[in-house]
matplotlib code that plots the C-alpha trace (Angstrom):
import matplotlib.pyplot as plt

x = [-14.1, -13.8, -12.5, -9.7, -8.5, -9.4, -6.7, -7.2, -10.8, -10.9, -10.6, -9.3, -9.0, -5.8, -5.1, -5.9, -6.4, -3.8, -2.5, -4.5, -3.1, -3.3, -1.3, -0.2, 2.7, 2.4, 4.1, 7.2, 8.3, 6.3, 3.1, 2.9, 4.1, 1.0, -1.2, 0.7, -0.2, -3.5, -4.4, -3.0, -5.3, -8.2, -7.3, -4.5, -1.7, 0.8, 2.3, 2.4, 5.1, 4.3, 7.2, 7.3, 8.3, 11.9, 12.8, 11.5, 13.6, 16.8, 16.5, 16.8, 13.5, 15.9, 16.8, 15.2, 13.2, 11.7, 9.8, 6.2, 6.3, 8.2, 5.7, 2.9, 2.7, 4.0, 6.4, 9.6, 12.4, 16.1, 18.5, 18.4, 16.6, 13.7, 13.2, 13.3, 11.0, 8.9, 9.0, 8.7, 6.2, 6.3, 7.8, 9.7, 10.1, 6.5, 5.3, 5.7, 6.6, 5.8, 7.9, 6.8, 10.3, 12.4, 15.1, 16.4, 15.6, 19.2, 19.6, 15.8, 16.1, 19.6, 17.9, 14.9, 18.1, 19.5, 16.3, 16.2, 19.2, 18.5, 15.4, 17.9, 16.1, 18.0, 17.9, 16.5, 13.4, 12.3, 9.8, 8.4, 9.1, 11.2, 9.8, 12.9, 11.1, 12.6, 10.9, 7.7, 8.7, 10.7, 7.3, 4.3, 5.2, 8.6, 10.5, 13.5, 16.7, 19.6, 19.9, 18.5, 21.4, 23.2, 19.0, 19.5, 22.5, 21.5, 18.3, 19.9, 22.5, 20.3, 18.4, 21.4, 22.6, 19.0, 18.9, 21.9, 21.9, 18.2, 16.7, 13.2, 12.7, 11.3, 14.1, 12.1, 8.1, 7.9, 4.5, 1.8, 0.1, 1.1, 0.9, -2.8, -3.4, -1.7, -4.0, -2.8, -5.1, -4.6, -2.5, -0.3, -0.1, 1.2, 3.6, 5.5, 5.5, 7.0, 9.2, 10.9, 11.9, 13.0, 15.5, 16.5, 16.6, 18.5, 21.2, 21.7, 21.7, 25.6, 26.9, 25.5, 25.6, 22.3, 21.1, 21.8, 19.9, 16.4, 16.3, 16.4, 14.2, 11.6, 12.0, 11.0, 7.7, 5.1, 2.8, -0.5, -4.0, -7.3, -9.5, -13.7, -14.2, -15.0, -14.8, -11.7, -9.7, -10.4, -9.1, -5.8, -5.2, -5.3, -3.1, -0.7, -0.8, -0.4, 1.7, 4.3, 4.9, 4.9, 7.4, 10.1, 10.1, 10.0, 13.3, 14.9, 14.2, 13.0, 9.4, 7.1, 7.5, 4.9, 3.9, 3.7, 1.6, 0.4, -2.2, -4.3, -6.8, -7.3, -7.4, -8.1, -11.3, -11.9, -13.9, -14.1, -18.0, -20.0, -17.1, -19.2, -19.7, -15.7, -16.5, -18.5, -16.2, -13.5, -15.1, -15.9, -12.2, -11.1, -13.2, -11.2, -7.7, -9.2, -12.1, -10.3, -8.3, -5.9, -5.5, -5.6, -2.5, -0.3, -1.5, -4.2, -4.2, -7.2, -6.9, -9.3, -12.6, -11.9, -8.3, -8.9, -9.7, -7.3, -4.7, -6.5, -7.2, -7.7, -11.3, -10.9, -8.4, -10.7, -13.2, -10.5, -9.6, -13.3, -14.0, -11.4, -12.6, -16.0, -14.6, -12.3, -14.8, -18.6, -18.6, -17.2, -14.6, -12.0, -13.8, -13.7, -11.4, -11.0, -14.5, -14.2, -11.8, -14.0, -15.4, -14.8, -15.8, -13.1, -10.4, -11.1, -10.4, -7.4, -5.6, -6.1, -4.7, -2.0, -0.9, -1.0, 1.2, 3.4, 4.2, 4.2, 6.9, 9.4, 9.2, 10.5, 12.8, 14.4, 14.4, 16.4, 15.7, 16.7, 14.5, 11.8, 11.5, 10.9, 8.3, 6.1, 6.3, 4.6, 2.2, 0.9, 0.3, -1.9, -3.7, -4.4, -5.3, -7.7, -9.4, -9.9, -11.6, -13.9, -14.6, -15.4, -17.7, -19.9, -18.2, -16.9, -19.6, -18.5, -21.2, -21.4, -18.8, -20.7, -23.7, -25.7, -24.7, -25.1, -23.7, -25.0, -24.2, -24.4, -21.5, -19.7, -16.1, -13.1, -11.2, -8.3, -5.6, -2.0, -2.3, -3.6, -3.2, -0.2, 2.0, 5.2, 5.7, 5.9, 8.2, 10.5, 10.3, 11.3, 14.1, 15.5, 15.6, 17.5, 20.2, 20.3, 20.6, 23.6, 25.1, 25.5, 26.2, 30.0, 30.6, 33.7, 32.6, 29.5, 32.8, 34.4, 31.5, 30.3, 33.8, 33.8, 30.4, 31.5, 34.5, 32.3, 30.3, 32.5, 34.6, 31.2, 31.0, 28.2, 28.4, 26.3, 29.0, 29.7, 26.3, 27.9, 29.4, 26.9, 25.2, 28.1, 28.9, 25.2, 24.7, 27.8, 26.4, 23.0, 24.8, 27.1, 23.8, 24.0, 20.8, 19.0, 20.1, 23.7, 23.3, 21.7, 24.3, 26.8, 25.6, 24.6, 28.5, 29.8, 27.1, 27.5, 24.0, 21.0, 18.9, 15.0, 13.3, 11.5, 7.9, 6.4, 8.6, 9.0, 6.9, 3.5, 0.9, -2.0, -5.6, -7.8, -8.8, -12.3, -10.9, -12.0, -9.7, -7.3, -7.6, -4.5, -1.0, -0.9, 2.5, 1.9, 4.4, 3.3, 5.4, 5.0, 6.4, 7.6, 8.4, 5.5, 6.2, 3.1, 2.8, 0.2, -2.8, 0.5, 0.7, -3.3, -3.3, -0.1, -1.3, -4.7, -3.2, -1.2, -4.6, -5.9, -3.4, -1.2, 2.6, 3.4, 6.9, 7.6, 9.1, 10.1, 8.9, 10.0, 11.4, 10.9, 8.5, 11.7, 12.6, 9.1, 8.8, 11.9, 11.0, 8.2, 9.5, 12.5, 10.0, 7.8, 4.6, 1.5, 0.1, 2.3, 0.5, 1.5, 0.5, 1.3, -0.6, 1.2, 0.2, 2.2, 0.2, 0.1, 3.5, 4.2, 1.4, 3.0, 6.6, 5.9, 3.6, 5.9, 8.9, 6.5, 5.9, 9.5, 10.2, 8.0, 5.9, 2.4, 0.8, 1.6, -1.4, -0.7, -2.9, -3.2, -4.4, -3.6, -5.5, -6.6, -9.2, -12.2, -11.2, -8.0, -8.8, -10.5, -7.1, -5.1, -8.0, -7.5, -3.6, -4.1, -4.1, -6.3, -7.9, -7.8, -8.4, -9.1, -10.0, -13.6, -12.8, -12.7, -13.2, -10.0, -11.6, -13.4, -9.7, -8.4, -11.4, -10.5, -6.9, -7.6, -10.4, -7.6, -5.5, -7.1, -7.7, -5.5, -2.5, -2.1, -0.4, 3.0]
y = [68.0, 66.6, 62.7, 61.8, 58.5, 55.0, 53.4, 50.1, 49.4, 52.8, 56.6, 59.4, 63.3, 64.4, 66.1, 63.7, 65.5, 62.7, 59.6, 56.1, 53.3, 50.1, 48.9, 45.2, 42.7, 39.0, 36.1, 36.5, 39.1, 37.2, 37.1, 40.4, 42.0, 40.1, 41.6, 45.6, 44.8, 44.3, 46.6, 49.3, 48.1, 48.8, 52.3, 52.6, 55.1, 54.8, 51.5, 51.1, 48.1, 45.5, 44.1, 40.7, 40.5, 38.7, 41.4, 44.1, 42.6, 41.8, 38.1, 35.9, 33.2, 30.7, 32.0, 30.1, 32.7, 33.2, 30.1, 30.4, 34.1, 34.2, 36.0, 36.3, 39.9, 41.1, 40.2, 38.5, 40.7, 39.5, 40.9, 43.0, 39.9, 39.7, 43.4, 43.5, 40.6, 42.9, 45.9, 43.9, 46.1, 49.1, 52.0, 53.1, 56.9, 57.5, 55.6, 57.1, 54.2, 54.2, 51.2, 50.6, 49.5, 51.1, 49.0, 47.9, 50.9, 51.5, 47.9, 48.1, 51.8, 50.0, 47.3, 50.0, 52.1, 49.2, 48.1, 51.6, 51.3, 48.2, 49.7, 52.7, 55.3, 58.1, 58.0, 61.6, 60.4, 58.7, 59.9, 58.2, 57.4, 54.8, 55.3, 55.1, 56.4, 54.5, 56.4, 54.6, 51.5, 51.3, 52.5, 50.8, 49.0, 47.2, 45.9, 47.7, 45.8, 47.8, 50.5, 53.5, 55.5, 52.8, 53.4, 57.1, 57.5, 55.1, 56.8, 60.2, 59.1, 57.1, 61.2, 62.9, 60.4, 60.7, 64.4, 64.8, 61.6, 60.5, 64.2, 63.6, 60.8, 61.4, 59.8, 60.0, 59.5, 60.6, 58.5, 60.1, 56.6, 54.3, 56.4, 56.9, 53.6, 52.5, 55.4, 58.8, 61.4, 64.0, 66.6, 63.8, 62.3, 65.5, 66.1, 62.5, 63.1, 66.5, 66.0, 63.0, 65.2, 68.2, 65.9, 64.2, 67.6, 69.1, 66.1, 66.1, 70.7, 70.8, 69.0, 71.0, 74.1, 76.6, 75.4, 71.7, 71.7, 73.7, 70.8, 68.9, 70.2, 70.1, 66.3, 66.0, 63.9, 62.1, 59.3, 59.9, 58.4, 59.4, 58.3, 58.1, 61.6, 63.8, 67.2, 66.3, 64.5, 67.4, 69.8, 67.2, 67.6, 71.6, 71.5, 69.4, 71.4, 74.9, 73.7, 72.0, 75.3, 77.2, 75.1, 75.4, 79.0, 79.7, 77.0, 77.3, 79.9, 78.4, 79.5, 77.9, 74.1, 72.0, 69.3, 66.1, 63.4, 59.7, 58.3, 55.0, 55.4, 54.2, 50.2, 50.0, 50.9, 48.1, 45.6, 41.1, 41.5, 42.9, 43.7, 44.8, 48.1, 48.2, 49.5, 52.7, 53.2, 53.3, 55.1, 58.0, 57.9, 58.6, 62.4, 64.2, 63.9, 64.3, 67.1, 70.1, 71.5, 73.7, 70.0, 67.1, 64.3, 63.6, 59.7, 57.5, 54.2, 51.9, 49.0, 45.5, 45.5, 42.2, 43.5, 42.3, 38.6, 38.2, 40.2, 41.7, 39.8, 41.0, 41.9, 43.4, 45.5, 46.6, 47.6, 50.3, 51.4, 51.9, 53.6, 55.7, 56.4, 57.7, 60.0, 61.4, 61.4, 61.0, 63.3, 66.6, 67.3, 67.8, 70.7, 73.4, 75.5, 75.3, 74.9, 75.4, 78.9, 81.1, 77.9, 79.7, 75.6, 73.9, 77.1, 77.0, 73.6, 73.2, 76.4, 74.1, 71.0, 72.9, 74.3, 71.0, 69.2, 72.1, 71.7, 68.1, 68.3, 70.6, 68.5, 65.8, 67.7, 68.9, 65.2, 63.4, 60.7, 58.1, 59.5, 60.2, 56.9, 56.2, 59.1, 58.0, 54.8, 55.1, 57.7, 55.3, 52.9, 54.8, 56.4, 53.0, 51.5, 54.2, 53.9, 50.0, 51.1, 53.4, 50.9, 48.5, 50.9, 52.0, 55.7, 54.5, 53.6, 51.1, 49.4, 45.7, 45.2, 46.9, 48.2, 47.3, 43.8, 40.7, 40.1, 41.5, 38.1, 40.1, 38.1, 34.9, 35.3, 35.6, 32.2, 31.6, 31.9, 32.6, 35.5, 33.7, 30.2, 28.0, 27.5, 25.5, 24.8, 27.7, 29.0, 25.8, 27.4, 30.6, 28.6, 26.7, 29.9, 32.1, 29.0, 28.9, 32.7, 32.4, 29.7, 31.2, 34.4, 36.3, 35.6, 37.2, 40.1, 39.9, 39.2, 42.3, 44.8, 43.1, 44.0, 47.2, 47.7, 46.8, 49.2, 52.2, 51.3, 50.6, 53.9, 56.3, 55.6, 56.8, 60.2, 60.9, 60.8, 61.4, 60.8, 58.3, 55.9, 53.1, 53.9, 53.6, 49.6, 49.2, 49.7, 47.9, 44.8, 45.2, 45.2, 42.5, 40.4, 40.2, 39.4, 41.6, 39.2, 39.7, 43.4, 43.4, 40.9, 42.8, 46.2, 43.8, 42.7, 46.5, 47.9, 44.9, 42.7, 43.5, 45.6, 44.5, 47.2, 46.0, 45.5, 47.7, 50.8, 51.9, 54.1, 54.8, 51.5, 52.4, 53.0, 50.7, 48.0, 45.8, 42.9, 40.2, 39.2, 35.6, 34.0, 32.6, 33.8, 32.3, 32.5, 33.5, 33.8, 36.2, 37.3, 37.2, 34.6, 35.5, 38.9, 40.6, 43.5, 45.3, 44.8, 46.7, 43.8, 42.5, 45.5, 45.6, 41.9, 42.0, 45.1, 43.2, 39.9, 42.1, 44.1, 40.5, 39.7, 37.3, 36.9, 37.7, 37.2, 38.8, 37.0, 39.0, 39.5, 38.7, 35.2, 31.8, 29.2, 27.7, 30.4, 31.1, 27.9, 28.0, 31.1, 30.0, 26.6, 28.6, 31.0, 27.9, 29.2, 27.8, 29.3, 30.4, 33.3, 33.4, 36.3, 36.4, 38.8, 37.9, 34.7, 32.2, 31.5, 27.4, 27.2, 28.5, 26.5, 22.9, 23.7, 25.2, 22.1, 19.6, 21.6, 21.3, 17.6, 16.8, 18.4, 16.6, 20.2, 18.3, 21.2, 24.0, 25.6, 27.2, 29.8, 32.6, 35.6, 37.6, 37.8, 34.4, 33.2, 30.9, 28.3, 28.4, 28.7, 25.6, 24.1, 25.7, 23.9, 20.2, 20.8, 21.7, 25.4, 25.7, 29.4, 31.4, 34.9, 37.2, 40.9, 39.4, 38.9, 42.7, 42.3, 42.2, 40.8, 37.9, 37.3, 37.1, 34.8, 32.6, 32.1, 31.5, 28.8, 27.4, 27.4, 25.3, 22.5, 19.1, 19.1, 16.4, 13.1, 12.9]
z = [-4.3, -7.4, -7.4, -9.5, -11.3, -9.1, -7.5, -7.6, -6.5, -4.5, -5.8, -3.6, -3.7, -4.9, -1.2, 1.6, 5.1, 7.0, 6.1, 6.6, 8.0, 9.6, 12.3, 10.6, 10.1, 11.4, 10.5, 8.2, 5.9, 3.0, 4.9, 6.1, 2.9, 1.2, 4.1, 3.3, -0.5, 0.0, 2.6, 0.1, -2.4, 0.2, 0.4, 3.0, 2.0, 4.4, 6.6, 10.0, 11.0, 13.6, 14.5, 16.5, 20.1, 19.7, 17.0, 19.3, 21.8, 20.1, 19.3, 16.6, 15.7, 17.1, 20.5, 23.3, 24.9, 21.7, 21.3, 20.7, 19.8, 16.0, 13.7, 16.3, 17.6, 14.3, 11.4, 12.3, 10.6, 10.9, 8.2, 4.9, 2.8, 5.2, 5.4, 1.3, 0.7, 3.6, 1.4, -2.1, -4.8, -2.2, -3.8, -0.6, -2.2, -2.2, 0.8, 4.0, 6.5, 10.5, 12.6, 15.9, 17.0, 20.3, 21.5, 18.6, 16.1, 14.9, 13.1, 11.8, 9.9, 9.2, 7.4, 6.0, 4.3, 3.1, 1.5, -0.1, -1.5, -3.2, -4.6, -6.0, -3.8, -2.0, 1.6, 1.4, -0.6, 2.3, 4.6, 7.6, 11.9, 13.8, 17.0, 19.2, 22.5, 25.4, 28.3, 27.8, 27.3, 30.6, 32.6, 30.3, 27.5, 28.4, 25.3, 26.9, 26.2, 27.7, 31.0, 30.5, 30.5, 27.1, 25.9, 26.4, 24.2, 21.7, 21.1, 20.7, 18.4, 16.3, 16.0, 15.3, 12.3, 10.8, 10.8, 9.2, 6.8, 5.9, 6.4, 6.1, 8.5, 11.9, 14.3, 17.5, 18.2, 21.6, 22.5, 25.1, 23.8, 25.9, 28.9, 28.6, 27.9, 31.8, 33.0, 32.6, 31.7, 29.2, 30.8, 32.2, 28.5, 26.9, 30.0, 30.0, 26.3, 25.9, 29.4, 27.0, 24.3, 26.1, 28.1, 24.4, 22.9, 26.0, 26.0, 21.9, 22.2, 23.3, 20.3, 17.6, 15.6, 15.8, 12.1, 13.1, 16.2, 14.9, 12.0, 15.0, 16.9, 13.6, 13.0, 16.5, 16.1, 18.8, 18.8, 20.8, 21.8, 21.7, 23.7, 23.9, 26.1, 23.3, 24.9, 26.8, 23.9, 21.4, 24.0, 24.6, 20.9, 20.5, 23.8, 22.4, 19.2, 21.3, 23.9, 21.9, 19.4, 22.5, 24.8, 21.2, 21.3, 25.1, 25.8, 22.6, 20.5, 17.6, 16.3, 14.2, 14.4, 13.6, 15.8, 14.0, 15.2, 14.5, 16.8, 17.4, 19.6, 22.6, 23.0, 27.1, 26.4, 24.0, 26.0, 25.6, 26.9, 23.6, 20.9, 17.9, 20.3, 20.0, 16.0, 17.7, 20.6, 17.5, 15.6, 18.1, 19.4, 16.0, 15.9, 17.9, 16.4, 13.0, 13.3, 14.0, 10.8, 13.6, 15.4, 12.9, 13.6, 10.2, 10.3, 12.1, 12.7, 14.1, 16.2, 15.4, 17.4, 18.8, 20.1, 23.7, 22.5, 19.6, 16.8, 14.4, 11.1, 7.3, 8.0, 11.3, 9.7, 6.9, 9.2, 10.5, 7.2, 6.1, 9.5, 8.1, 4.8, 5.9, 8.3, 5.1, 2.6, 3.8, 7.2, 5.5, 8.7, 6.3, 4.4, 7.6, 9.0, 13.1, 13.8, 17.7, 17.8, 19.8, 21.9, 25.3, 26.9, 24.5, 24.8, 28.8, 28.8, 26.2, 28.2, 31.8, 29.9, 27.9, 31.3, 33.8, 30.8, 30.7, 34.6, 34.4, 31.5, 33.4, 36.2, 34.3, 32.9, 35.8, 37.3, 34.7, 32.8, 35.5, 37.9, 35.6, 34.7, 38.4, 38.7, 35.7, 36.6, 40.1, 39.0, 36.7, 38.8, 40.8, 38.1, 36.5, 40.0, 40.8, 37.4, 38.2, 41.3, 40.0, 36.9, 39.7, 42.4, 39.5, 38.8, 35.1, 33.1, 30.6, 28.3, 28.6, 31.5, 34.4, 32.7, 29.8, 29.9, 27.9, 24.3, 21.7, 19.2, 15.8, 14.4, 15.3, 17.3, 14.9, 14.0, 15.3, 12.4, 12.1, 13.5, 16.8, 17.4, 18.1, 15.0, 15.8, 12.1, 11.1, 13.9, 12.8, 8.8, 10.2, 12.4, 9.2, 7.0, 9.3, 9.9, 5.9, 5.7, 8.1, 6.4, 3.3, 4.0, 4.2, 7.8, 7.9, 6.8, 10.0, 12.1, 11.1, 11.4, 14.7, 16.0, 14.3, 16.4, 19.5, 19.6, 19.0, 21.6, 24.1, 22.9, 22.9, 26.6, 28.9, 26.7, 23.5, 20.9, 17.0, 15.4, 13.5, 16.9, 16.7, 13.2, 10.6, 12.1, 12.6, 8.6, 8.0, 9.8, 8.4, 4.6, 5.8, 6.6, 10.5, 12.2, 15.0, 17.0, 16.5, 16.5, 19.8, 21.6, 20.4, 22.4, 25.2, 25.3, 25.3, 27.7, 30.4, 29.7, 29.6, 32.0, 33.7, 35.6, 38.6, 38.0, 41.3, 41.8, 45.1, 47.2, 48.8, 48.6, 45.8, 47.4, 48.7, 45.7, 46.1, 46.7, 49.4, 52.5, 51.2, 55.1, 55.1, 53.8, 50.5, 48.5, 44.8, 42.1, 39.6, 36.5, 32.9, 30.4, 26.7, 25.7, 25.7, 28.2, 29.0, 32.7, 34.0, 34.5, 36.3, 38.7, 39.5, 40.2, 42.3, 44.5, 44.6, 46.1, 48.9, 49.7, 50.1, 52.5, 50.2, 50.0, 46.6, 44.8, 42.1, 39.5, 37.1, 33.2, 30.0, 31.8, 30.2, 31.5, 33.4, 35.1, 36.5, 37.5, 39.5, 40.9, 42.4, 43.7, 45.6, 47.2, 48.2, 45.9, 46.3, 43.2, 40.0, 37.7, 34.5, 32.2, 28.2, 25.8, 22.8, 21.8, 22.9, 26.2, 24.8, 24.7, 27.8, 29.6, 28.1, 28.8, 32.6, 33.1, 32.2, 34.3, 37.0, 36.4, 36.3, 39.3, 41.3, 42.6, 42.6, 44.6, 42.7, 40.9, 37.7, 36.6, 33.6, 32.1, 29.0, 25.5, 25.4, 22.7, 24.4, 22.1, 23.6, 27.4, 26.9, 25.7, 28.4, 30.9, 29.6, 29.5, 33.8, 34.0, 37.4, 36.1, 33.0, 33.1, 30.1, 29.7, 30.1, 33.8, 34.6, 37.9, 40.8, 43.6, 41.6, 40.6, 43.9, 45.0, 42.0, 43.1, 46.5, 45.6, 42.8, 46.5, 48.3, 45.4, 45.6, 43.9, 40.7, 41.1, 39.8]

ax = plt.figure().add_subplot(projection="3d")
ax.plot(x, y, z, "-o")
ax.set_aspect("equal")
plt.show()
């Protein structure tokens, strides 16, 4: 194919197979926007947000519970300004824009249309996903804010406004991703996934006319994984591609809808213990999804090779976009038709998958969301606990953690920047601005549409209302200049607080984990700190420390350093466990410390785990964390042995 005009330093053909990204966005708007430019230069041709954890979660830079976390997981985003100076020399009519946001999705496309306006474009120029999926986040990835019923008919009404008002978007990305990555396989994937939308489609059906509901129905869109079984992964990707046009004519009547589909692929099996072979694992996960012309995804994204010890930096990020670019333009996949029609091993196995999902979708669908969440929930568990047991007996071959060991030293480990390390200054910058952006703004006019907001949610009810209920005040506030903060205390005051799902659902114990016997009945507090919500090292270690024959209190997630601290001092703990994968494990080490100091609790051991840098576990050491565990301590039971040596040390002086 004939190369056209360079683009910056790159050229490209004039018909690209899917769209490149980068998963990116640290720091504030500024920063990551610097980071967007440049990565665009490099040859990426769409964006994929990161959003920080306090905006994913509804809070301002200067909320408490946000301390140590502003701009570290992704870009801190608070009004219309930030989400401009965000978006500054993108031309938001030709770029086609993925945001990894759930909770509070309505106020970010809020702030994306009012961006567009600014830049004169017409909402239906703009093409791109706010992923709005709930269901996942209340069983894997947890930046759930409200109930799940309020989460339910926020998410629907957020779809409706955008099909009828910004008609190119894609409202919904129903992800399988996060599901695979807490230890689903691939027909469980593609059933959580699809059971999601057919209960969303089924709720939003009533309220609209037959035209209305099939554009619905087409802007439907899903996020998936892909992980490093070859055979099996290209088979999950035709299923999904079959099943899905199959399930839209057989329960409603509409044929021909394409399936549309982002993916990353998958990051559990990106290992601490010899990361340079994360590039090949990355690079093999990323065939599948891409190889098959009847089954390629719209978008891909790649995640950093050195994602288990640190964010991704520029050059990690590179890497995945040149991984990328050879796949596009130096392996030929994009010049073939469907090279495996006729494959009686990959049809066999994509009509097995396609069928298992199918099942596993209905059955969702007939349980209700409520109940579904429950389902998924402990299902997950399992599967992710029977995974850790094989990976442990030998069964899971995983190069460099239980076979092939001993690193590889090609290059040195990243440096901790920005991106990484502590940065209180910055969080303080961050802090000023936003006070200075409320002080000069209308506030009267913030009053208004916050009232305005809270009516129409407390008027809408349990029911899914007029698509315009929440939206209309939401992109009044968002003009106005109220915060995500505001927007998100202003549901929380109509829909009674917020809402924490237990972290162990009930029912049936998981299977036998290698883990040795504690002796004694020690009391462990385990929970996580900040508001990072991924929970399910939490669940493995807390079903570990049982099997051991430990008394373990859950304390909760998404809790500050206090509250853990009490937690454990009103349940009489022994030993606190603190887990944070976002970054802000120093902050939370100094201020549970000191809480611990205070109070006088001399034998209570802190320990942690998360995605610590070595640099860092060294600090954490010399501040008087007892243990540090990182995805380099793969083992459970060498875990539990830890703790229960960390158990039986003396307590510090006061």
């Amino acid at each position: 194919m004939a190369v056209k005009a360079p683009i910056g330093k790159t050229a490209r053909p004039p018909r690209e197979p899917w769209i490149i990204r980068t998963y990116a966005g640290f720091g504030d708007a500024t920063q990551a926007n610097r980071r967007f430019l440049n990565n665009l230069k490099e040859g990426q041709r769409g964006l994929s947000i990161a959003f920080d954890l306090p905006t994913q979660n509804g809070y301002d830079p200067d909320a408490p519970v946000a301390a140590g976390e502003v701009g570290k997981a992704g870009v801190s985003i608070c009004h219309w300004r930030d989400m401009e100076q965000l978006l500054a020399g993108i031309p938001l009519g030709e770029i086609n824009t993925s945001m990894t946001i759930n909770a509070t999705a309505p106020f970010i496309l809020a702030l994306y249309l009012v961006a567009a306006e600014k830049q004169g474009v017409p909402w239906s120029a703009l093409r791109g996903t706010t992923q709005n999926d709930l269901l996942k986040e209340f069983v894997a990835r947890g930046t759930s804010i409200f109930h799940p019923d309020v989460s339910f008919r926020i998410s629907t009404e957020l779809i409706r406004f955008a099909v009828a008002r910004v008609p190119n978007w894609n409202p919904i990305n129903c992800c399988g991703y996060h599901y695979m990555e807490s230890g689903a396989g691939p027909a469980e994937e593609i059933g959580y996934a699809f059971g999601n939308a057919l209960m969303i489609l089924d709720a939003i059906r009533p309220s609209l006319s037959a035209a209305e509901f099939a554009q619905t129905v087409r802007r439907i869109s899903f996020f998936i994984n892909s992980g490093i079984e070859l055979v099996p992964e290209i088979c999950k990707i035709r299923a999904y591609f079959q099943l899905w046009r199959e399930l839209c004519r057989s329960e409603y009547g509409i044929d021909e809808v394409a399936f549309r589909a982002g993916c990353q692929v998958r990051s559990l099996t990106l290992t601490e213990q010899q990361p340079e072979v994360n590039i090949i694992r990355i690079a093999y996960e990323a065939l599948p999804v891409v190889i098959s012309a009847g089954a390629r995804v719209n978008a891909l994204q790649l995640p950093g090779f050195r994602e288990a010890m640190a964010l991704p930096d520029q050059a990690e990020q590179l890497i995945g976009l040149r991984t990328q670019q050879v796949l596009m333009h130096e392996t030929g996949v994009a010049g073939y038709g469907d090279i495996f029609a006729g494959s009686t091993v990959i049809e066999k196995l994509t009509g097995e998958t396609a069928e298992r999902a199918r099942a596993i979708a209905i059955r969702l669908r007939e349980a209700g969301y409520a109940e579904a969440i429950a389902m998924v929930s402990a299902e997950l568990t399992h599967a992710l606990a029977d995974r850790q047991r094989k990976l442990e007996a030998g069964e899971i071959i995983l190069v460099g953690v239980n076979a092939f060991i001993g690193e590889i030293g090609l290059g040195p480990a990243a440096a901790p920047d920005d991106t990484a390390s502590d940065h209180p200054a910055a969080e303080r910058e961050r802090i000023a601005a936003l006070r200075s952006w409320r002080a000069e703004r209308d506030n009267s006019s913030v009053a208004r549409a916050r009232e305005k907001l809270a009516r129409a949610a407390r008027a809408a009810g349990a029911a899914i209302g007029d698509a315009a209920a929440i939206m209309e005040p939401t992109l009044e506030l968002a003009r106005a200049g109220g915060t995500v903060g505001e927007w998100t205390s202003t549901i929380e005051g109509a829909a009674g607080g917020r809402y924490t799902p237990p972290i162990l659902e009930g029912g049936a114990p998981v299977d036998r984990l290698m883990v040795p016997a504690a002796g004694r009945r020690i009391r462990i507090a385990l929970g996580k700190a900040g508001l990072d919500g991924h929970i399910n090292a939490v669940k493995l270690l807390a079903h570990a420390c049982m099997q051991a024959g430990m008394e373990v209190i859950l304390a909760g997630f998404k809790q500050t350093p206090a509250q853990l601290v009490e937690a454990a001092l009103q349940e009489d703990a022994e030993v606190l466990a603190i887990s944070s994968l976002a970054g802000a494990h120093l902050t939370i080490a100094r201020e549970a410390l000191a809480i611990l100091k205070d109070r006088g609790a001399v034998d209570v051991k802190l320990v942690m785990g998360g995605i610590i840098p070595e640099a860092d576990r060294r600090r954490l050491i010399e501040l008087g964390v007892r243990a540090v565990f990182t995805p380099k301590d793969s083992s459970l039971g060498a875990i539990v042995a830890r703790i229960v040596a960390v158990s039986e040390e003396p307590g510090v002086a006061a």
